[in-house]
N, C-alpha and C positions, 0 to 999 in steps of 0.2 A: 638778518642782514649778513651777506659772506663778505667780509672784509680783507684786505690783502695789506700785513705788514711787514715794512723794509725798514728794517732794523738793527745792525750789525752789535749794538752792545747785549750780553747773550740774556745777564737779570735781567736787564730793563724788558725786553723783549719776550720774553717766557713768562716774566709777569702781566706783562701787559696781555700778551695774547689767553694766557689763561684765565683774567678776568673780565676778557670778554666771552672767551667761550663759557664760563660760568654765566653769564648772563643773557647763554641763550645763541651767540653768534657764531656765526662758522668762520673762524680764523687760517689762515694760509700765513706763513712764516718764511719770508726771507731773508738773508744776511750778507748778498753780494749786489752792488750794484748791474754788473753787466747781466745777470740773471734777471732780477730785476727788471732791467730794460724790456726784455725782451717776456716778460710774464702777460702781458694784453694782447703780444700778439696770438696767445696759444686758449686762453683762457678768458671768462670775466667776471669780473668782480662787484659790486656795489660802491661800496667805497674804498680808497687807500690809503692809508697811514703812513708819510715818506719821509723817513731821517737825512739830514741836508752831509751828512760826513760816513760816506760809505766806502766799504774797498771795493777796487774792481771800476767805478764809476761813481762820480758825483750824484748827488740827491736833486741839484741843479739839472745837470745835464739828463739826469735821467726823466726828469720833466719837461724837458722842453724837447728831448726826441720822443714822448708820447703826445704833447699838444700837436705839434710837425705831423704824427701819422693820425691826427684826429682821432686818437681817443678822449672822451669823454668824459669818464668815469672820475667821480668826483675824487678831489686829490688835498687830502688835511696833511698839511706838512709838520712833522716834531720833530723838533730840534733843540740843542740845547743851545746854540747861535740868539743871541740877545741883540744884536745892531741892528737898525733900523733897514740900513744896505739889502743885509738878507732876505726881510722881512720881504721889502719893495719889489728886490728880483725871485723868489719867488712869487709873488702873486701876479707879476708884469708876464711871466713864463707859463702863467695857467695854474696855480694854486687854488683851491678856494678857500681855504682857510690856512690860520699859520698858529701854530702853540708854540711856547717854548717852553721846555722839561724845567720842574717836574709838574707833571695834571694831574688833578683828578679825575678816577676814570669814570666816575660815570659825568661829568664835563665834558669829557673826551667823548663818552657816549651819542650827549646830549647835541654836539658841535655833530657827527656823524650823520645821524637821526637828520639834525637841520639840512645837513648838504645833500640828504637823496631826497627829502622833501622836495628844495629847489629842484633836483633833475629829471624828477620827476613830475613836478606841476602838483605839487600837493599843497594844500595851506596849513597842514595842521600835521597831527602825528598818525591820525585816523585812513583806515583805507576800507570801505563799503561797497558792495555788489546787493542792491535794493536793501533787506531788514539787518541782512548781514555784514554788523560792522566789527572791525580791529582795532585794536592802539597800540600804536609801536612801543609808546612809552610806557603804558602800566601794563603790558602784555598779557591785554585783557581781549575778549571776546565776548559779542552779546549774539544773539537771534532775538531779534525785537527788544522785548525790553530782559529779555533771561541771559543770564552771563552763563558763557558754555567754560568749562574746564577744559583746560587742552595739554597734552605734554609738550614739552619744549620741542619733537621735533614736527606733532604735529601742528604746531603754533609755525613753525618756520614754513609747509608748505601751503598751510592755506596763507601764511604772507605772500610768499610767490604767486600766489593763483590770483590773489585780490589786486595784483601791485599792476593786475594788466585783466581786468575782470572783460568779461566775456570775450579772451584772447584765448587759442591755445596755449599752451606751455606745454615743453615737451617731457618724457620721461626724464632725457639727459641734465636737460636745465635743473628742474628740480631735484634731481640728484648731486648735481653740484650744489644748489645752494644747503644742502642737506648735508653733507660730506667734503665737501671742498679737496684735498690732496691728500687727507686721512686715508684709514684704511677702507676701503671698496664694500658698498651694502650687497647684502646677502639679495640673490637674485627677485626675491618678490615680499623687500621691506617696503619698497615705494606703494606696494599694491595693499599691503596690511597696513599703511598710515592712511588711504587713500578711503579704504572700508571704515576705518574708525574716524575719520573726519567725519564719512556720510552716517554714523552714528547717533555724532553728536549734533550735526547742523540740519541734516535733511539729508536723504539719499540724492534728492532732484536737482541738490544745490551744485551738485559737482559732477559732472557730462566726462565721461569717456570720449575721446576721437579717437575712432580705431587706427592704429597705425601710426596717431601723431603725439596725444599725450591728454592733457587731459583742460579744461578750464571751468571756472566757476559761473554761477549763472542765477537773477534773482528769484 
């Protein structure tokens, strides 16, 4: 999951971000509101993590001018704001979820997991293309009934590939979700995670489109 956090307290935030990318996730790190703003029109993310008390711009305002330019993308608001008021106007604004500091994070995981679920039309944590299924949650993988071992990052791009099964995905996409604003993969890591997926699951399960990228298939 590439997750995008707007965060302006620097612990709270370095921690937080760092245990999610210990668990696998590709974190993006911000700490101004008017930046902020303006990070969906450039980029996208899975889900967002939005602190209500930011400089530069409100946590508020900056929600409701990405509901206004329709974006989507699921929006878990932390805050350490306790009144109800808040709670109300963010989710009246387009919130899907609201915490108030301090979580736990795999809660906070769990609360995540649930809202791409909903935007995506999933019921469960599981995402499958015929024998080959996932689970977001015990970040397991079977082929039939055999559980494949995967590295964390090639667990994150057959997540991409399953999350839209027999869809392209392009090289760039799944480079983001891989990398997110980090430092830039070495020009043909996408092409050696790409070989050792087909390794472990099947070489047939995962199609090349010349030109476009790549998608899974049963």
């Amino acid at each position: 999951m590439r997750i995008l956090v707007v965060e302006d307290d620097e612990i709270l935030g370095d921690g937080l971000c760092e245990g999610l990318r210990q668990d696998g996730h590709t974190v993006d790190w911000l700490n101004d509101g008017r930046v902020a703003e303006q990070a969906l029109a450039t980029d996208t993310f899975d889900t967002i993590v939005l602190d209500l008390s930011l400089p530069g711009r409100s946590g508020l305002d900056i929600l409701a001018s990405w509901r206004r330019s329709q974006h989507l993308t699921p929006v878990l608001v932390l805050t350490a704001r306790e009144g109800t008021r808040d709670c109300i106007a963010a989710l009246d604004l387009g919130a899907d979820d609201y915490v108030v500091k301090p979580v736990d994070l795999a809660e906070l995981e769990a609360r995540l997991r649930a809202l791409l679920r909903r935007a995506n039309g999933h019921a469960d944590n599981r995402l499958s293309c015929g024998t080959l299924v996932l689970d977001r949650a015990d970040q397991m993988v079977w082929c039939g009934d055999e559980a494949v071992d995967l590295s964390a990052y090639e667990f994150v791009v057959l997540e991409a590939l399953l999350e839209r099964p027999g869809r392209v995905v392009s090289q760039g996409q799944l480079e983001s979700c891989l990398y997110g604003w980090g430092d830039g993969p070495e020009s043909n890591s996408l092409h050696v995670l790409i070989h050792k997926l087909r390794s472990h699951i099947g070489a047939s399960r995962i199609e090349t489109v010349r030109g476009l990228g790549y998608r899974v298939v049963p």
